[in-house]
C-alpha positions as YAML, in Angstrom:
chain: A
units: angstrom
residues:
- id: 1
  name: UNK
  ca: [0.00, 0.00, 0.00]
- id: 2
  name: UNK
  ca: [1.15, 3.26, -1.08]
- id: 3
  name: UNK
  ca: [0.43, 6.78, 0.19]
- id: 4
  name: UNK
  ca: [-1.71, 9.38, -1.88]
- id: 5
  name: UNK
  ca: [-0.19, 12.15, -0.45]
- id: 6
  name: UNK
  ca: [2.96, 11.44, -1.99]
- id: 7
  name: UNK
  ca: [1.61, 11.80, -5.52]
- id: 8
  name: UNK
  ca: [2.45, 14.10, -8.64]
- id: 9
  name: UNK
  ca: [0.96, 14.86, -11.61]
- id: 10
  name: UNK
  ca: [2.49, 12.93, -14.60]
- id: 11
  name: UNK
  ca: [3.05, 10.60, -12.30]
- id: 12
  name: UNK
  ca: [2.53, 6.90, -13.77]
- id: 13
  name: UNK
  ca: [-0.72, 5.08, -12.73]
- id: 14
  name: UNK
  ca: [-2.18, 1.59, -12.97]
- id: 15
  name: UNK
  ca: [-5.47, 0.53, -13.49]
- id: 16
  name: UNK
  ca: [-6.51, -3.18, -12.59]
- id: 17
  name: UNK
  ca: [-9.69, -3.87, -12.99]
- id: 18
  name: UNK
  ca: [-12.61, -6.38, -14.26]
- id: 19
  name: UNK
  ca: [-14.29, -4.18, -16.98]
- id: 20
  name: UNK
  ca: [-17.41, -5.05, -18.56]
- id: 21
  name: UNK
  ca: [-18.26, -7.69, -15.64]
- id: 22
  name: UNK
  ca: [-16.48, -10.33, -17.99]
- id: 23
  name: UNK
  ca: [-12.46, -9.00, -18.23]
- id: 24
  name: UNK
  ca: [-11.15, -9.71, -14.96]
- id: 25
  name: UNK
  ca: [-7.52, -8.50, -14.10]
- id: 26
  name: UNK
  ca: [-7.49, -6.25, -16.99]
- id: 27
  name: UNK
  ca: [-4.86, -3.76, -16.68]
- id: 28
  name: UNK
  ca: [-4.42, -0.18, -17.91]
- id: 29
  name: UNK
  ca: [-1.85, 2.30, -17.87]
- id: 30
  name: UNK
  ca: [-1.92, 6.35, -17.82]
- id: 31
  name: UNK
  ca: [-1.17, 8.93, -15.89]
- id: 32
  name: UNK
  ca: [-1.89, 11.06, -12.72]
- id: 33
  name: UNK
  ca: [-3.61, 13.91, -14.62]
- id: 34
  name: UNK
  ca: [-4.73, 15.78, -11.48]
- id: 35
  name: UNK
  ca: [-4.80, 15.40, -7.86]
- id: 36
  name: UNK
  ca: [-7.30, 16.82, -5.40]
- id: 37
  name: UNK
  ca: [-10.02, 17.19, -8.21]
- id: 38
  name: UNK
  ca: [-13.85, 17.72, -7.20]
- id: 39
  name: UNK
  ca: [-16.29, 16.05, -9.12]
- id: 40
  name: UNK
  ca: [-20.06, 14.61, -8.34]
- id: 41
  name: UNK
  ca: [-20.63, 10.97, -8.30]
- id: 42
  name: UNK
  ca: [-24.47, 10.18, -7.50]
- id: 43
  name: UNK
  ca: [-25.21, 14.06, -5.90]
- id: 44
  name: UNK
  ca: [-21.80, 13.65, -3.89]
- id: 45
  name: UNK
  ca: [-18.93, 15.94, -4.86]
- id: 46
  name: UNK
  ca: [-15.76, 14.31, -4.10]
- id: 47
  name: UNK
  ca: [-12.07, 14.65, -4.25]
- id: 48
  name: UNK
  ca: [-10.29, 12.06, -6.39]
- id: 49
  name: UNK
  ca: [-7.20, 11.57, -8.08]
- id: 50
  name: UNK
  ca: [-7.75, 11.77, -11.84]
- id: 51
  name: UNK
  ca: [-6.00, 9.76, -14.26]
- id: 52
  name: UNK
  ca: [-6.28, 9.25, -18.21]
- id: 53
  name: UNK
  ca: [-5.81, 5.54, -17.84]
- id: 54
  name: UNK
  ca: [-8.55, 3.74, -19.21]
- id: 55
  name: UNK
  ca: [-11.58, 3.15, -16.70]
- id: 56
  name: UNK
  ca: [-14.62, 1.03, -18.20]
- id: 57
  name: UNK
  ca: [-17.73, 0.18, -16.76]
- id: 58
  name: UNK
  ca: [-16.72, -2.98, -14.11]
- id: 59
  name: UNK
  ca: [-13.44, -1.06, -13.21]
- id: 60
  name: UNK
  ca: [-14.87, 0.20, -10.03]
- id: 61
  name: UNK
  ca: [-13.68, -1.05, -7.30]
- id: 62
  name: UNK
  ca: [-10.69, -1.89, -8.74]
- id: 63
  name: UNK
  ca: [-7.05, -0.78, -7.83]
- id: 64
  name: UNK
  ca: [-5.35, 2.00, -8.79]
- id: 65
  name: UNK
  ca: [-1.23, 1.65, -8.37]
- id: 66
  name: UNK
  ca: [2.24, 3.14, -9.07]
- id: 67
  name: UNK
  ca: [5.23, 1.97, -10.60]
- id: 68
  name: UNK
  ca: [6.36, -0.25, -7.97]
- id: 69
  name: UNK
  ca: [3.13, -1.72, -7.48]
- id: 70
  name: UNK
  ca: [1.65, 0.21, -4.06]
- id: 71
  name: UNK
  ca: [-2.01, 0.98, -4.14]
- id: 72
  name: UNK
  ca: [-2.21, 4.25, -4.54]
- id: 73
  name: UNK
  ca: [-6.12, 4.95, -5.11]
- id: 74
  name: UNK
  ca: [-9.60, 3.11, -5.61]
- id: 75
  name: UNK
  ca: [-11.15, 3.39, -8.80]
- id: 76
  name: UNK
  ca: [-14.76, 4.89, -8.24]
- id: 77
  name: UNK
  ca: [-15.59, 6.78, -11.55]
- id: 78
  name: UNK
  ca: [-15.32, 7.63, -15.53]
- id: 79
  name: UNK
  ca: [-16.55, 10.68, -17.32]
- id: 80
  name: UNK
  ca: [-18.78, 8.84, -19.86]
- id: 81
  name: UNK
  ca: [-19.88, 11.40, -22.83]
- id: 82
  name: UNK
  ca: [-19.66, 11.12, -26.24]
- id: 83
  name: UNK
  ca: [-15.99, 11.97, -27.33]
- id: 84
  name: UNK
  ca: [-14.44, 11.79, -23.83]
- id: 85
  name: UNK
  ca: [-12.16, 9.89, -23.06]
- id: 86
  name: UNK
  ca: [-9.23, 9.29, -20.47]
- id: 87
  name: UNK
  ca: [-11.11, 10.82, -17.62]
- id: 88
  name: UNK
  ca: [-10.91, 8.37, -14.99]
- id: 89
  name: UNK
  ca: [-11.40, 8.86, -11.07]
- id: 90
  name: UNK
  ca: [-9.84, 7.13, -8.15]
- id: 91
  name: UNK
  ca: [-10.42, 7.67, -4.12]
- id: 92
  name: UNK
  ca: [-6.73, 8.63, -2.80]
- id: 93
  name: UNK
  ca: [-5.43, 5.53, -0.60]
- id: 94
  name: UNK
  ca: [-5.06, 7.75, 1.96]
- id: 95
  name: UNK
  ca: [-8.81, 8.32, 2.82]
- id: 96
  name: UNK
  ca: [-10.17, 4.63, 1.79]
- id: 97
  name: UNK
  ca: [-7.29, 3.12, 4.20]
- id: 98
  name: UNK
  ca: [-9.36, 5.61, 6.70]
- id: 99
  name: UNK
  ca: [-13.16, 4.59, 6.19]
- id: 100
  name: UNK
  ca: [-11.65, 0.72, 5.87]
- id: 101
  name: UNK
  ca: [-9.78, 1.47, 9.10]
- id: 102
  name: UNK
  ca: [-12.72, 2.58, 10.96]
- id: 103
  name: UNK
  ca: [-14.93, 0.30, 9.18]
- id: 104
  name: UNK
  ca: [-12.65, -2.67, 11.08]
- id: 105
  name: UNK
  ca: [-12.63, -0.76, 14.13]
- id: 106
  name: UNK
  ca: [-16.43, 0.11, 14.81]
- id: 107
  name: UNK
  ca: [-18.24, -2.03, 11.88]
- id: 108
  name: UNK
  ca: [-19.30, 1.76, 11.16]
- id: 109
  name: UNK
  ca: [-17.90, 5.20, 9.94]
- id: 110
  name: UNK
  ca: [-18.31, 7.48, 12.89]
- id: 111
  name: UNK
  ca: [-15.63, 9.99, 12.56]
- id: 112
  name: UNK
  ca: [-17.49, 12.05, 9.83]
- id: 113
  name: UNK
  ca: [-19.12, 14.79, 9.89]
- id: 114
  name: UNK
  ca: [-22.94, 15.55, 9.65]
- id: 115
  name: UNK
  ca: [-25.80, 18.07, 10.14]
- id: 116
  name: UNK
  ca: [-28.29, 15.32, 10.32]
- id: 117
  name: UNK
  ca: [-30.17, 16.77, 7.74]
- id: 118
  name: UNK
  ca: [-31.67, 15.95, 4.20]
- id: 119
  name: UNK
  ca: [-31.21, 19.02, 1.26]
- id: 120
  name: UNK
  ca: [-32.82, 20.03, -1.34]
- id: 121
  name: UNK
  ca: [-31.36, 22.88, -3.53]
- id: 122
  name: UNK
  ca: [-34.23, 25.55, -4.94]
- id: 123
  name: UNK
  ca: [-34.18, 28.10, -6.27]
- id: 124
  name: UNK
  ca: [-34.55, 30.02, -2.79]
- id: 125
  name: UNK
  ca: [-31.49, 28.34, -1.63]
- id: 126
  name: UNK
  ca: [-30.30, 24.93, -0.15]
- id: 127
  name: UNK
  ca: [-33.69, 24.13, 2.23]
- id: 128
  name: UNK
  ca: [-33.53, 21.60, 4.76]
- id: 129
  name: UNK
  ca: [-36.36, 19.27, 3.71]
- id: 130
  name: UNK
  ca: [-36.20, 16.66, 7.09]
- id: 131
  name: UNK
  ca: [-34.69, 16.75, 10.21]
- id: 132
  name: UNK
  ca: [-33.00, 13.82, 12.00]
- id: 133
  name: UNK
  ca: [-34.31, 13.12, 15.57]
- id: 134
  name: UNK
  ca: [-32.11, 13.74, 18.21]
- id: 135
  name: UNK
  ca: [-29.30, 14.78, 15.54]
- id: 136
  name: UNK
  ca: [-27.42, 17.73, 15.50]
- id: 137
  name: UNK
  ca: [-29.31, 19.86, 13.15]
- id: 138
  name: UNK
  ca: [-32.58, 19.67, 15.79]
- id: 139
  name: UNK
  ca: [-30.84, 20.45, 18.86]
- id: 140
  name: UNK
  ca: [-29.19, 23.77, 17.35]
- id: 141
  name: UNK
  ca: [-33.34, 24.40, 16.71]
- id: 142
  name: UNK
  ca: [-32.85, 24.29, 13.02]
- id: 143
  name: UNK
  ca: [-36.48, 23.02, 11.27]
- id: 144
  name: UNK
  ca: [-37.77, 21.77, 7.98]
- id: 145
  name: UNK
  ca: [-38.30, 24.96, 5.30]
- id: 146
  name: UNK
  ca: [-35.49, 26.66, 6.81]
- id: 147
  name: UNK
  ca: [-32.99, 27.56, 3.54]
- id: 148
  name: UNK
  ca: [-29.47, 27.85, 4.52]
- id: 149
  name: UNK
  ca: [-27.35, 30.72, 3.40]
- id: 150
  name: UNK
  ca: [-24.10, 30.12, 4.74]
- id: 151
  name: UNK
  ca: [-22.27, 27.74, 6.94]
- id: 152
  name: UNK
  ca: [-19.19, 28.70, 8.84]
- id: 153
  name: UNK
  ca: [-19.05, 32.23, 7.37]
- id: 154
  name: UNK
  ca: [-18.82, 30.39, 3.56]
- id: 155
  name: UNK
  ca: [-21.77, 31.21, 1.15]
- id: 156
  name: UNK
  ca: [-23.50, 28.22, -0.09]
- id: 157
  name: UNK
  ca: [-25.85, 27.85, -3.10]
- id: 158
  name: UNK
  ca: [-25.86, 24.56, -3.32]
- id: 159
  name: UNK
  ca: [-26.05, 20.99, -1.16]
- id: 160
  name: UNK
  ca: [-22.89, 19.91, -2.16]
- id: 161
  name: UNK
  ca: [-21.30, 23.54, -1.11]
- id: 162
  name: UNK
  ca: [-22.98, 22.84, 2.47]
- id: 163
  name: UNK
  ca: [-21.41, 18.90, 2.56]
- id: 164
  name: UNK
  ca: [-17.88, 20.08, 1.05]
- id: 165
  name: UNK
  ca: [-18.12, 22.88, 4.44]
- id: 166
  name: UNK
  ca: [-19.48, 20.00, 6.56]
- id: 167
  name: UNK
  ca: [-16.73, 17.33, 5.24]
- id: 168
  name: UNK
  ca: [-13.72, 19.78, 5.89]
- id: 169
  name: UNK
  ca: [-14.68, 19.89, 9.89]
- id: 170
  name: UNK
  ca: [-14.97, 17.10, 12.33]
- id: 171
  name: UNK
  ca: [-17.77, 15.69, 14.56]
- id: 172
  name: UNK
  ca: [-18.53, 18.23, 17.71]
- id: 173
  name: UNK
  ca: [-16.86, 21.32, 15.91]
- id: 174
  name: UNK
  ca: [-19.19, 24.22, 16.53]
- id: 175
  name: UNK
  ca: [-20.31, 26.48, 13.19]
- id: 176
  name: UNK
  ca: [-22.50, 28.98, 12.67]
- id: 177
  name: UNK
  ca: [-25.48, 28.51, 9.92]
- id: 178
  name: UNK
  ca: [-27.59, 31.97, 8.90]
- id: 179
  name: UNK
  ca: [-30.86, 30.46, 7.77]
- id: 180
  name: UNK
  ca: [-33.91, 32.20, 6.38]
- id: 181
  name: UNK
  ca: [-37.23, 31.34, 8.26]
- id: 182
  name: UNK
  ca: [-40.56, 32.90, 8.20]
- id: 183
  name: UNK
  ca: [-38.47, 35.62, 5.22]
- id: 184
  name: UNK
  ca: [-35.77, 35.98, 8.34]
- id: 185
  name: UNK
  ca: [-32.48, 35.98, 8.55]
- id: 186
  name: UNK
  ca: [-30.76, 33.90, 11.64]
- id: 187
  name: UNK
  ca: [-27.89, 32.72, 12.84]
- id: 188
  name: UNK
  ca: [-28.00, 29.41, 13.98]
- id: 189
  name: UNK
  ca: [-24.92, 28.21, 16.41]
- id: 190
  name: UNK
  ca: [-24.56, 24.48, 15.96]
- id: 191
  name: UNK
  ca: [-21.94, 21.47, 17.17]
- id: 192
  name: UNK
  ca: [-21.70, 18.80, 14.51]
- id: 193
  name: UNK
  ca: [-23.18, 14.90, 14.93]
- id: 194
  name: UNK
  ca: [-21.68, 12.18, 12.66]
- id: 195
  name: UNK
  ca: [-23.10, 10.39, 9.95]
- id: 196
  name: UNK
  ca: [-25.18, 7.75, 10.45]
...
């Protein structure tokens, strides 16, 4: 196992995968075309390591190594429009070896985290559309229809600018939300819960 942090672009990368269900320990070669890149995969934006080595449908999953053969990422994701190609995704090591770690540990991710909310971006803003019992979000007082402006002094104008805020702090940090409710402004002091 290698370390992500260690990366550079134009560094060599390795795909091994099992694309199209059927091609198992098919293997690829590219480049480390970007590190640190944010992209959305199923409403999530991420930060992956991108690479132009080719990444087919089945290569999820699948590892993504160096030179000498250390894991370096997790392949999670392909751009897949017409004319694109060699826009492949991986999860840096780094952070899989850290859900797998506490994953082992607690049979559960616990260090991440959460508002205990779900979003819904309008065109108001991003509006809290339920509230978890007991979670974070209802003991700061915050309540379905609010629409949240900013979150620790950041803008936000969309759900995946209020999870990138929320992902860069850890659980029991204390933020500050301004909401709208009933056409006011507030400011809502809150201490993060973890995802569930």
């Amino acid at each position: 196992v290698g370390s992500s942090a260690d990366l550079e672009v134009g560094e060599t990368a390795i795909a091994i995968g099992n694309p199209l269900g059927s091609l198992g320990g098919t293997v690829t070669t590219g480049i480390i075309s970007a590190l640190d890149r944010e992209i959305e995969v199923n409403g999530e934006t991420m930060t992956l390591l991108q690479t132009d080595a080719a990444v087919n449908p089945g290569n999820s999953g699948g590892g993504l190594f160096n030179t000498a053969g250390a894991l370096i990422g997790i392949v999670n994701a392909k751009t897949s429009s017409e004319g694109i190609e060699g826009l492949g995704f991986a999860i840096p090591v780094d952070e899989a070896l850290s859900v797998a770690q506490e994953l082992m540990e607690n049979g559960t991710v616990k260090n991440r985290a959460a508002l205990n909310v779900s979003l819904y971006d309008t065109d108001q803003g991003v509006m809290i559309v339920q509230v978890l019992q007991g979670g974070a979000a209802e003991q700061a007082g915050l309540q379905v229809n609010d629409v949240i402006l900013s979150v620790d002094g950041r803008k936000v104008s969309s759900v995946s600018d209020v999870k990138k805020i929320i992902r860069s702090h850890a659980p029991d940090d204390e933020l500050v939300l301004n909401v709208v409710r009933d056409e006011n402004v507030q400011a809502v002091s809150l201490k993060l819960g973890t995802a569930s």
